[in-house]
mmCIF file of the C-alpha atoms, coordinates in Angstrom:
data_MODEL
# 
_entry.id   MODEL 
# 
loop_
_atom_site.group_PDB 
_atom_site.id 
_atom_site.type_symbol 
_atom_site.label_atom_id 
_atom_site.label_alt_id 
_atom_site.label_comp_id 
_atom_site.label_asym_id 
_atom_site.label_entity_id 
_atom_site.label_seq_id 
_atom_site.pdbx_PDB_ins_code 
_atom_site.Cartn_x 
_atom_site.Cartn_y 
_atom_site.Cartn_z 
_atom_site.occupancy 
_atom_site.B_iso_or_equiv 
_atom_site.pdbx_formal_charge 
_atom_site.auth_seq_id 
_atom_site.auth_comp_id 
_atom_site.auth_asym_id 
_atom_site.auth_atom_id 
_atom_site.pdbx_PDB_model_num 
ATOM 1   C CA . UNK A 1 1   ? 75.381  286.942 56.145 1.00 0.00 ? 1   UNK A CA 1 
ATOM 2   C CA . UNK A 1 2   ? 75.489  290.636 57.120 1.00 0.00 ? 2   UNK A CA 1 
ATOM 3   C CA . UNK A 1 3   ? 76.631  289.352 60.607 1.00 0.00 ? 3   UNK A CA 1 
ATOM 4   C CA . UNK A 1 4   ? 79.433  287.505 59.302 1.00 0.00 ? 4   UNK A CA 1 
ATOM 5   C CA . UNK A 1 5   ? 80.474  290.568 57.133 1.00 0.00 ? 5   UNK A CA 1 
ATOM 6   C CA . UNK A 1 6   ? 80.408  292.536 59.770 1.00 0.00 ? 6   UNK A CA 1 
ATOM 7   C CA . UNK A 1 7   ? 82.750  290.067 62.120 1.00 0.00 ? 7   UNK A CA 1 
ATOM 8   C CA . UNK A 1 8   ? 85.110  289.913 59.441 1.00 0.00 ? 8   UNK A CA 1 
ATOM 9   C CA . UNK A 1 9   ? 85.532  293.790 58.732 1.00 0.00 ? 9   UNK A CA 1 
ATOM 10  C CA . UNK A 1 10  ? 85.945  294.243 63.024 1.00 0.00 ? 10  UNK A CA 1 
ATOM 11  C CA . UNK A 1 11  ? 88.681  291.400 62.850 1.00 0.00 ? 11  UNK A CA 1 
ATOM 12  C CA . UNK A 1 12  ? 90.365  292.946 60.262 1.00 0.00 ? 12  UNK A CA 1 
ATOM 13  C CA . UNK A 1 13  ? 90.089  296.371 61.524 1.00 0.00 ? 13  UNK A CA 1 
ATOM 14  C CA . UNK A 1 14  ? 91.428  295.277 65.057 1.00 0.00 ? 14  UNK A CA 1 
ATOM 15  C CA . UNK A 1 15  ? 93.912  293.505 63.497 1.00 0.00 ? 15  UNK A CA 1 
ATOM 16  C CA . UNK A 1 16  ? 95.080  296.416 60.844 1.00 0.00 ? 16  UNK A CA 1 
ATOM 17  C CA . UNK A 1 17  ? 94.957  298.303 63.820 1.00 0.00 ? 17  UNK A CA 1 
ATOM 18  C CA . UNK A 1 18  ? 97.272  297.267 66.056 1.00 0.00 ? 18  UNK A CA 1 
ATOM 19  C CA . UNK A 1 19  ? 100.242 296.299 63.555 1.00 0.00 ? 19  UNK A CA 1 
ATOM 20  C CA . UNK A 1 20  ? 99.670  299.717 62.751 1.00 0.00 ? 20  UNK A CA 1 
ATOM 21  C CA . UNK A 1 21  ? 99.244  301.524 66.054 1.00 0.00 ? 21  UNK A CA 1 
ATOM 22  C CA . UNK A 1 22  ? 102.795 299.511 67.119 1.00 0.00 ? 22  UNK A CA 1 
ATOM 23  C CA . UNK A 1 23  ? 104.372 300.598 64.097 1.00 0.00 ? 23  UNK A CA 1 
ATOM 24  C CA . UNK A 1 24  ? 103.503 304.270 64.424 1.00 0.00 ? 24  UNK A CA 1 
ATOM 25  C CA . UNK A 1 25  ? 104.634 304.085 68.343 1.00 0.00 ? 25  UNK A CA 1 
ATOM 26  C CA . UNK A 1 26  ? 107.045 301.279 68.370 1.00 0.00 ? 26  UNK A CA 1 
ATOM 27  C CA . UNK A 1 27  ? 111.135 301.614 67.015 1.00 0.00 ? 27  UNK A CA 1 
ATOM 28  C CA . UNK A 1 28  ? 112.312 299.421 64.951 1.00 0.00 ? 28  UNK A CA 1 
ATOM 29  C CA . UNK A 1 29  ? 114.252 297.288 67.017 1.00 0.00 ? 29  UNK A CA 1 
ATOM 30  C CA . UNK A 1 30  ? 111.319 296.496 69.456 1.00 0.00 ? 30  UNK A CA 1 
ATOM 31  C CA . UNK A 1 31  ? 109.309 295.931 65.835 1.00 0.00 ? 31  UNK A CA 1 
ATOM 32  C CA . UNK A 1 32  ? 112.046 293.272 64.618 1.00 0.00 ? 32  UNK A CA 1 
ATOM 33  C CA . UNK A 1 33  ? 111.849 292.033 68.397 1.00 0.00 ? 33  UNK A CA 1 
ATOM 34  C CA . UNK A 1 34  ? 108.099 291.124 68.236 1.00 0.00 ? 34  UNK A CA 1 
ATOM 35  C CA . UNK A 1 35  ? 108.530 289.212 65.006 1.00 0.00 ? 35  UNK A CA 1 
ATOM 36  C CA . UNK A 1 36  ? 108.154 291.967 62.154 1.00 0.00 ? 36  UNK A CA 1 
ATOM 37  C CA . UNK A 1 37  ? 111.511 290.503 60.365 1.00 0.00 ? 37  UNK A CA 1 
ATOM 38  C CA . UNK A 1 38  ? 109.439 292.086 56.957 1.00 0.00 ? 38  UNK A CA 1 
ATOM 39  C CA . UNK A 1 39  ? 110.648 295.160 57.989 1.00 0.00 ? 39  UNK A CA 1 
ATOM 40  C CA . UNK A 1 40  ? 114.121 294.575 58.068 1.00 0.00 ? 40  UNK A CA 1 
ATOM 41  C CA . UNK A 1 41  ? 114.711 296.439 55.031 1.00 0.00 ? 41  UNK A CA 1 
ATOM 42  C CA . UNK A 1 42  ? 112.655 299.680 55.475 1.00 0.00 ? 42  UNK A CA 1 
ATOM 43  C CA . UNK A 1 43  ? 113.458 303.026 57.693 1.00 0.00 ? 43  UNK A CA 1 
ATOM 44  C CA . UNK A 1 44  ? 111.665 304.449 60.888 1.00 0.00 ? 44  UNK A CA 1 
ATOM 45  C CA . UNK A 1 45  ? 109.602 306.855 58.281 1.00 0.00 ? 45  UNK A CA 1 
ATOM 46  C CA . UNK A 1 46  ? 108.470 304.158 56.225 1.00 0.00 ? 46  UNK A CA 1 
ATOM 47  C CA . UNK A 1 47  ? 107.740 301.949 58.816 1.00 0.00 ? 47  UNK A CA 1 
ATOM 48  C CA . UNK A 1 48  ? 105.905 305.037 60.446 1.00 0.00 ? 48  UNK A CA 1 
ATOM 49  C CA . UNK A 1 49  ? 103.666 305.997 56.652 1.00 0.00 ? 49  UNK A CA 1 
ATOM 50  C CA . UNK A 1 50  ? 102.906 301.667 56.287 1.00 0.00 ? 50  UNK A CA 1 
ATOM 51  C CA . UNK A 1 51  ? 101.564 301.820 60.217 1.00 0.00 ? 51  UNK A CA 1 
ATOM 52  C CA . UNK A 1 52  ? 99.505  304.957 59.367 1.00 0.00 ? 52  UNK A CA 1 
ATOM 53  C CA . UNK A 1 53  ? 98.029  303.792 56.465 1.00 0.00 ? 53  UNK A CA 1 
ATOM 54  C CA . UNK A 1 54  ? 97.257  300.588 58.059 1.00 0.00 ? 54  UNK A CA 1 
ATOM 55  C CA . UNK A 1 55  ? 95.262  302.417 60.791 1.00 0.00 ? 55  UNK A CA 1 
ATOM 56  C CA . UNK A 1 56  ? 93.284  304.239 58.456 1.00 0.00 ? 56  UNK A CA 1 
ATOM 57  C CA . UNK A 1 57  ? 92.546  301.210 56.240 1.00 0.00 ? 57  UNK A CA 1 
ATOM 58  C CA . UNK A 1 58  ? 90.638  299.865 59.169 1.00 0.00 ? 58  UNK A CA 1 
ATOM 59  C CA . UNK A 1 59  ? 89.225  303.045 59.996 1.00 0.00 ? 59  UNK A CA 1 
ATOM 60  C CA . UNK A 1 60  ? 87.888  303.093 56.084 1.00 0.00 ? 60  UNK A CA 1 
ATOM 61  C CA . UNK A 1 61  ? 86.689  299.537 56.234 1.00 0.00 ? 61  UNK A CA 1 
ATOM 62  C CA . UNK A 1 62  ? 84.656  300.094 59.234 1.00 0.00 ? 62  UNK A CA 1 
ATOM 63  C CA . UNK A 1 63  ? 83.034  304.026 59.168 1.00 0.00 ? 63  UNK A CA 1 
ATOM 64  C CA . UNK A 1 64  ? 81.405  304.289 55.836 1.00 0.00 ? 64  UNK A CA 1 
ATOM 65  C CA . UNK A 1 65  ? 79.460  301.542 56.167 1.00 0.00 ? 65  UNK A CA 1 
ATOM 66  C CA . UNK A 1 66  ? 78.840  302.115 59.619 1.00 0.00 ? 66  UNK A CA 1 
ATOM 67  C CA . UNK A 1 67  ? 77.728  306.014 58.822 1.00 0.00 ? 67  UNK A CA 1 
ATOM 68  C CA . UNK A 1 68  ? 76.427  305.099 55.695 1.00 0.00 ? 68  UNK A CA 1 
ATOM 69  C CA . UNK A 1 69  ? 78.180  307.459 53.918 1.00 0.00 ? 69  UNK A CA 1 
ATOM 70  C CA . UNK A 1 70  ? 79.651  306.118 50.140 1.00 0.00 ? 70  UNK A CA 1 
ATOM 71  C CA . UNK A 1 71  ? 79.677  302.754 51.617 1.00 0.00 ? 71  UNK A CA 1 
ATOM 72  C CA . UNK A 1 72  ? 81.577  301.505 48.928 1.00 0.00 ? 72  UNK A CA 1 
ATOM 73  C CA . UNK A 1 73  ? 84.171  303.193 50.520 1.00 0.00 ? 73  UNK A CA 1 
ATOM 74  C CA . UNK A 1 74  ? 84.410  299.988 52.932 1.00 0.00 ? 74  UNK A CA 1 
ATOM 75  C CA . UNK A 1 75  ? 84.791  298.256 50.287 1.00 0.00 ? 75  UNK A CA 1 
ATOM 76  C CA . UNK A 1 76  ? 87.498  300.041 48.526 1.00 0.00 ? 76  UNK A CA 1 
ATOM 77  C CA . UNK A 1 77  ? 89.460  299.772 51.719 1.00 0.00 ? 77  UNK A CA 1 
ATOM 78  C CA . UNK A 1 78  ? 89.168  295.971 52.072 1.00 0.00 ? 78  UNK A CA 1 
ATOM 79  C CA . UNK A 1 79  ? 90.527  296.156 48.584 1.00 0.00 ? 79  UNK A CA 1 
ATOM 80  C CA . UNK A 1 80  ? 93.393  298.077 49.433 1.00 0.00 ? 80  UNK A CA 1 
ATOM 81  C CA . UNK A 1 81  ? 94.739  296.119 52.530 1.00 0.00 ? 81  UNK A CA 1 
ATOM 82  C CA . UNK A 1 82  ? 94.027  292.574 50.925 1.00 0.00 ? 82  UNK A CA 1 
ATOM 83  C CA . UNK A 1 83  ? 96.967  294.200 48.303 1.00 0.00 ? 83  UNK A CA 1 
ATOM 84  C CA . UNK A 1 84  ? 99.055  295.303 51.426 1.00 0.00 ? 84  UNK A CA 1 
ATOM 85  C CA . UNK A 1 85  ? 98.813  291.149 52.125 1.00 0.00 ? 85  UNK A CA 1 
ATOM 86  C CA . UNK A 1 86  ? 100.268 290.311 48.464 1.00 0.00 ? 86  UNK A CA 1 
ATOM 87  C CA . UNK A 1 87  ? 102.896 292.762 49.464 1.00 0.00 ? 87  UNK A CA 1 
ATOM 88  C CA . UNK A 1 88  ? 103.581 291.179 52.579 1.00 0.00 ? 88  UNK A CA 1 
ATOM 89  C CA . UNK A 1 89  ? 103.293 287.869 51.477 1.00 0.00 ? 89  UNK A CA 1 
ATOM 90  C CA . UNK A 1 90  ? 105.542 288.694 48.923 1.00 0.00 ? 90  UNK A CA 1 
ATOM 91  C CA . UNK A 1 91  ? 108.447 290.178 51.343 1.00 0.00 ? 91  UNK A CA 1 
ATOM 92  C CA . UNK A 1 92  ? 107.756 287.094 53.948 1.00 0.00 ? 92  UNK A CA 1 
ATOM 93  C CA . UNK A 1 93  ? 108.373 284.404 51.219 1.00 0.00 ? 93  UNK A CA 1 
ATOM 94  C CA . UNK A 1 94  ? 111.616 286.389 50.204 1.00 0.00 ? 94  UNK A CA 1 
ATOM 95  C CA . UNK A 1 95  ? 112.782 285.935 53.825 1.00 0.00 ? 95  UNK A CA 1 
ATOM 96  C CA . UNK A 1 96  ? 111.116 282.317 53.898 1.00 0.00 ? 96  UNK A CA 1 
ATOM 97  C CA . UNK A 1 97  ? 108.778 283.716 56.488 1.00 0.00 ? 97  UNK A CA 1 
ATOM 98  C CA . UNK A 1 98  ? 105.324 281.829 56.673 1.00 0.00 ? 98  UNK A CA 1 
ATOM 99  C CA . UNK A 1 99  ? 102.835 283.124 54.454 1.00 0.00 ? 99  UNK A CA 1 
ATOM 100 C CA . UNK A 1 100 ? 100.008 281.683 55.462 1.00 0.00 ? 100 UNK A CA 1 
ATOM 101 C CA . UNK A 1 101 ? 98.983  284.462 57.491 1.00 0.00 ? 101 UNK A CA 1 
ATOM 102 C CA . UNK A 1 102 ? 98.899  286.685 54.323 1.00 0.00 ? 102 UNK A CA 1 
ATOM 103 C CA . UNK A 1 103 ? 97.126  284.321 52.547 1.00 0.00 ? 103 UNK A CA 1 
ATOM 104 C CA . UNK A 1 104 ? 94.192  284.179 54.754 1.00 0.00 ? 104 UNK A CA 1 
ATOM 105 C CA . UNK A 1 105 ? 93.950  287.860 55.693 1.00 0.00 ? 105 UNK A CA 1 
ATOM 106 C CA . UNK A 1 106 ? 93.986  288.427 51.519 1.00 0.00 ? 106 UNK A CA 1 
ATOM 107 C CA . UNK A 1 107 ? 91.251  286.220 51.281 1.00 0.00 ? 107 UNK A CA 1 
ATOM 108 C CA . UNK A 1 108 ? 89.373  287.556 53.945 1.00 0.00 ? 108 UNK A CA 1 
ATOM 109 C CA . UNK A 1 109 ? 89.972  291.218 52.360 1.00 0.00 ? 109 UNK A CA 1 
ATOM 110 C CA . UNK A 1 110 ? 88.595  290.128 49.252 1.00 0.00 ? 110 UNK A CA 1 
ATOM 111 C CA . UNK A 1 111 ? 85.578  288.277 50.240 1.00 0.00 ? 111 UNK A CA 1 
ATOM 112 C CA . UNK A 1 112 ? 84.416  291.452 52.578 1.00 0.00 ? 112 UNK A CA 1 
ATOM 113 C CA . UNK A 1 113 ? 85.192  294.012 49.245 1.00 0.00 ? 113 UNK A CA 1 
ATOM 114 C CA . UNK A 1 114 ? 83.287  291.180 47.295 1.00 0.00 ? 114 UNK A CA 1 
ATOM 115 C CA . UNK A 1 115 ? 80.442  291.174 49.345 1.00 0.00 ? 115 UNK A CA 1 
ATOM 116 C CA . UNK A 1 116 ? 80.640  295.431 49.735 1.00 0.00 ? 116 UNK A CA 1 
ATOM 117 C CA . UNK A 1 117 ? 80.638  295.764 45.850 1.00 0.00 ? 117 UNK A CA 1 
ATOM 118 C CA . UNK A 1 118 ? 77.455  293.241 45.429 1.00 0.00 ? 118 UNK A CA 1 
# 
């Protein structure tokens, strides 16, 4: 089971990673191009903070655990983007985007905090 943890958090964290990495380097525009239509409503600085915090939300889901240092902290983390995914699931049903995606990231988020806080 710790290999399918471990799977999960380096999907995630690749995942986390590069929305965020293209929304800390990326304008808006070429965001909205690629399918982002979420963002629609926010600014180049908010845009900017969500892709930053995204980044190190996968950096927190993978390095405690990995370092063993406050593990938990991985945990925590997982916690904290599966609620970016209600959030986003929340904004893609306002624009009657799919939410599937968010669905199955959330769950994915909770079951690797789950399994961090056992």
């Amino acid at each position: 089971m710790e290999t399918t943890i471990w799977i999960l958090k380096g999907v995630i964290a690749l995942l986390f990673t590069f929305t965020g990495v293209n929304k800390i380097f990326l304008p808006k525009t070429k965001l909205l191009d690629k399918g982002m239509k979420g963002l629609e409503d926010l600014d180049e600085k908010q845009i900017k903070l969500a892709g930053l915090l995204e980044v190190a939300g996968a950096f927190g889901l993978i390095l405690p655990t990995l370092l063993n240092i406050y593990p938990i902290l991985s945990a925590i983390s997982a916690l904290c983007l599966g609620l970016t995914m209600i959030v986003a699931g929340w904004i893609n049903y306002k624009l009657k985007l799919s939410i599937l995606p968010n669905i199955v990231i959330f769950i994915i988020c909770i079951f690797i905090a789950y399994w961090g806080l056992k």
